[in-house]
C-alpha positions as CSV (number, residue, x, y, z in Angstrom):
1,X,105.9,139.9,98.3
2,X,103.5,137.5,100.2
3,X,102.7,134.2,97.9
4,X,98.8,133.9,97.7
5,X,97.3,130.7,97.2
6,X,93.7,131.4,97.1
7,X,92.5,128.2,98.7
8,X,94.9,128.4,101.6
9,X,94.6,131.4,103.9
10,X,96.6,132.2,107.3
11,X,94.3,129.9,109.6
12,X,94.2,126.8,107.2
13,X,97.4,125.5,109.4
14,X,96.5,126.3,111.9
15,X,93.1,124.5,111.6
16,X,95.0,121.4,111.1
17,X,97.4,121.5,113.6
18,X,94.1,122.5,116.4
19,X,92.3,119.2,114.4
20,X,95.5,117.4,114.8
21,X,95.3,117.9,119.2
22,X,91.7,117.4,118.5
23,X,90.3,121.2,119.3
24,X,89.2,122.0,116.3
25,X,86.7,120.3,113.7
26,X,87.0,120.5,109.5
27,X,84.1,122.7,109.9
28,X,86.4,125.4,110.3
29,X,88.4,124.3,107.0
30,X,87.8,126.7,104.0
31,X,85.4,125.0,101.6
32,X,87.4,124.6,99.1
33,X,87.5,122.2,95.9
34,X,91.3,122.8,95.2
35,X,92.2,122.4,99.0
36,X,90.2,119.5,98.7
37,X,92.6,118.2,95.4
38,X,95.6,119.1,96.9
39,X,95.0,117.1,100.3
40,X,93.9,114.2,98.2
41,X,97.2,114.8,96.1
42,X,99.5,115.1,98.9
43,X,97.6,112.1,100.5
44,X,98.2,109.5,97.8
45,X,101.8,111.2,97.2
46,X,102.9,110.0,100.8
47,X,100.6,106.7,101.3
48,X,102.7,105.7,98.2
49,X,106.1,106.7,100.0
50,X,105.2,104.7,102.9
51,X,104.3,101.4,101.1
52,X,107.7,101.7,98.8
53,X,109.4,100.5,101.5
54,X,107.9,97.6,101.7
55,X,106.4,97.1,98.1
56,X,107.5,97.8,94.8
57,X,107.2,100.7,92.7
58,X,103.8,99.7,90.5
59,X,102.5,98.5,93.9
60,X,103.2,101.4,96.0
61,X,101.7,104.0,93.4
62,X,98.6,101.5,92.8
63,X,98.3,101.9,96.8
64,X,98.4,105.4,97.1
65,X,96.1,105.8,94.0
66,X,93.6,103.1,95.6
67,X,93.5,104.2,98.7
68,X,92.7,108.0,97.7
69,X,90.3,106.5,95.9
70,X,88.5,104.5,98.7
71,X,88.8,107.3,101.0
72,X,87.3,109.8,98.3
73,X,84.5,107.1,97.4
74,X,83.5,105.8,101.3
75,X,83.5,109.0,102.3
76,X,81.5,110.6,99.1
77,X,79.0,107.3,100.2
78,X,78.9,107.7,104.3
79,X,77.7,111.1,104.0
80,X,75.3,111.2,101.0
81,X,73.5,108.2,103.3
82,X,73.7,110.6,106.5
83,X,72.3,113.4,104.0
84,X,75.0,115.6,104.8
85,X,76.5,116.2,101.0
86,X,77.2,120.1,102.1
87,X,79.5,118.8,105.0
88,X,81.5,116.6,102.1
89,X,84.5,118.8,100.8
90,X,85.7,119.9,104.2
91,X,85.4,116.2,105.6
92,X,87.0,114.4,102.5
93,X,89.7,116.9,103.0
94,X,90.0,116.5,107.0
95,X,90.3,112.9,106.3
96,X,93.0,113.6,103.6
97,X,95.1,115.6,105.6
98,X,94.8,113.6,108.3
99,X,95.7,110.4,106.9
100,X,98.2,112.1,105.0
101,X,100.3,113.0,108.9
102,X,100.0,109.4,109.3
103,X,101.7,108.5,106.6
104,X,104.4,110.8,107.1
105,X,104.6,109.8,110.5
106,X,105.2,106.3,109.6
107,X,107.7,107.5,106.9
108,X,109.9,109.4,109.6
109,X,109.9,106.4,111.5
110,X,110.9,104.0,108.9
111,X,114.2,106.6,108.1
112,X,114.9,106.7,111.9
113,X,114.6,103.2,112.5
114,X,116.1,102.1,109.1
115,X,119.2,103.8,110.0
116,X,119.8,103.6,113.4
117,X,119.4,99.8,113.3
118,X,120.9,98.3,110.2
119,X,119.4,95.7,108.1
120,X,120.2,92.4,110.2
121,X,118.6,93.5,112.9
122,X,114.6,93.2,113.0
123,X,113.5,96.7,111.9
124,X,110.2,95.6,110.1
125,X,108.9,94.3,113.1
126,X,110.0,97.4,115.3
127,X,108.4,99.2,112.6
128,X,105.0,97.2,112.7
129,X,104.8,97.3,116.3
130,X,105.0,101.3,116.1
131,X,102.8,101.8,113.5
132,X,99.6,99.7,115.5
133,X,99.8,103.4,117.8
134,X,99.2,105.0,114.3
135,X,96.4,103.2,113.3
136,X,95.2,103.9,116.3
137,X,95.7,107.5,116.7
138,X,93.8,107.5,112.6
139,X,90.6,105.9,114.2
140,X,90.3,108.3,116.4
141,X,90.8,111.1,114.3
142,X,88.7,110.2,112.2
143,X,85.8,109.3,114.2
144,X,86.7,112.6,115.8
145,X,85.7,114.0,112.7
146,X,82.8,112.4,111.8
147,X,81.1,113.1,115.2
148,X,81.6,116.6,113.3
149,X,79.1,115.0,110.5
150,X,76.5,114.7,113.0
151,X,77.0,111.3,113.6
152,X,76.6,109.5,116.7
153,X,79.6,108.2,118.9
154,X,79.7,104.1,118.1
155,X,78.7,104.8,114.3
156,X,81.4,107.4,113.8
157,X,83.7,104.5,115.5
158,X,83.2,102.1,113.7
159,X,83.2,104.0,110.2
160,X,86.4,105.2,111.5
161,X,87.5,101.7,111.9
162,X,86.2,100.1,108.5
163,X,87.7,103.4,106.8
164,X,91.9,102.6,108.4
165,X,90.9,98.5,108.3
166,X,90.1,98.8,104.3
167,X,92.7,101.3,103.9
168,X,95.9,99.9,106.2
169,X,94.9,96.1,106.5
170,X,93.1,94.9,103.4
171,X,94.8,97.4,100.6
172,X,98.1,96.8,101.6
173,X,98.7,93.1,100.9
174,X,96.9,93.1,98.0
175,X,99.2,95.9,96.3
176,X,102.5,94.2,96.7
């Protein structure tokens, strides 16, 4: 007997895994509030893994809380001043699910690294180094998908950028 959730159907992954090569906008997300919930659930579940291993506990979930937050909040904000409110849902959950990769990304690497160079060796700064293509690989994405928002090239750029700078620069030391 086939599990049916009702706010993911067969093409929802694959959606996300044509948005992660960049061949396929959240327009073709389902617009849904719960898909919407869960990304943002999933999202603050892993930003929080990522930051325990450098943070502690309180600090880590205030992270992943915060940064949901900002993401829900600046996103809610960018659009409603583009007047695109009926684009919102499927964007705030592109982002989410997006960001979300990253983080995961960054947590594989931290396990891979952490054991396959044990602790006197330099693994935070190997780690740091890999995660600047990360960041990277987030602006784009997400400028990718606000060009989706009918926004223009540099403004979706530089959104994209403020959005990862708030979220992977200026959140993180402050939650330690």
């Amino acid at each position: 007997m086939p599990i049916n959730i009702p706010f993911i159907n067969e093409q929802t992954p694959q959606t996300v895994f044509k948005m992660i090569n960049l061949e396929a906008s959240q327009l073709s997300l389902p617009d849904s509030r719960e898909l919407m919930w869960a990304a943002f659930g999933a999202y603050g579940v892993l930003q929080t893994i990522a930051q325990a291993f450098n943070h502690s506990l309180l600090g880590s979930l205030i992270y992943g809380v915060l940064s949901a937050g900002f993401l829900y909040g600046a996103t809610l904000g960018v659009l409603r001043l583009m007047k695109e409110d009926a684009k919102f849902q499927r964007t705030a959950t592109a982002l989410a699910i997006m960001g979300g990769f990253a983080a995961l990304a960054y947590i594989i690497l931290h396990l891979v690294f952490s054991i396959a160079l044990p602790p006197p060796l330099p693994t935070e700064k190997l780690l740091r180094f890999l995660l600047f293509p990360i960041l990277i690989w987030m602006v784009f994405m997400y400028a990718f998908l606000f060009r989706h928002v009918s926004m223009r090239p540099v403004p979706a750029f530089v959104t994209s950028s403020l959005f990862v700078l708030v979220i992977e620069v200026f959140l993180s030391p402050i939650c330690r």
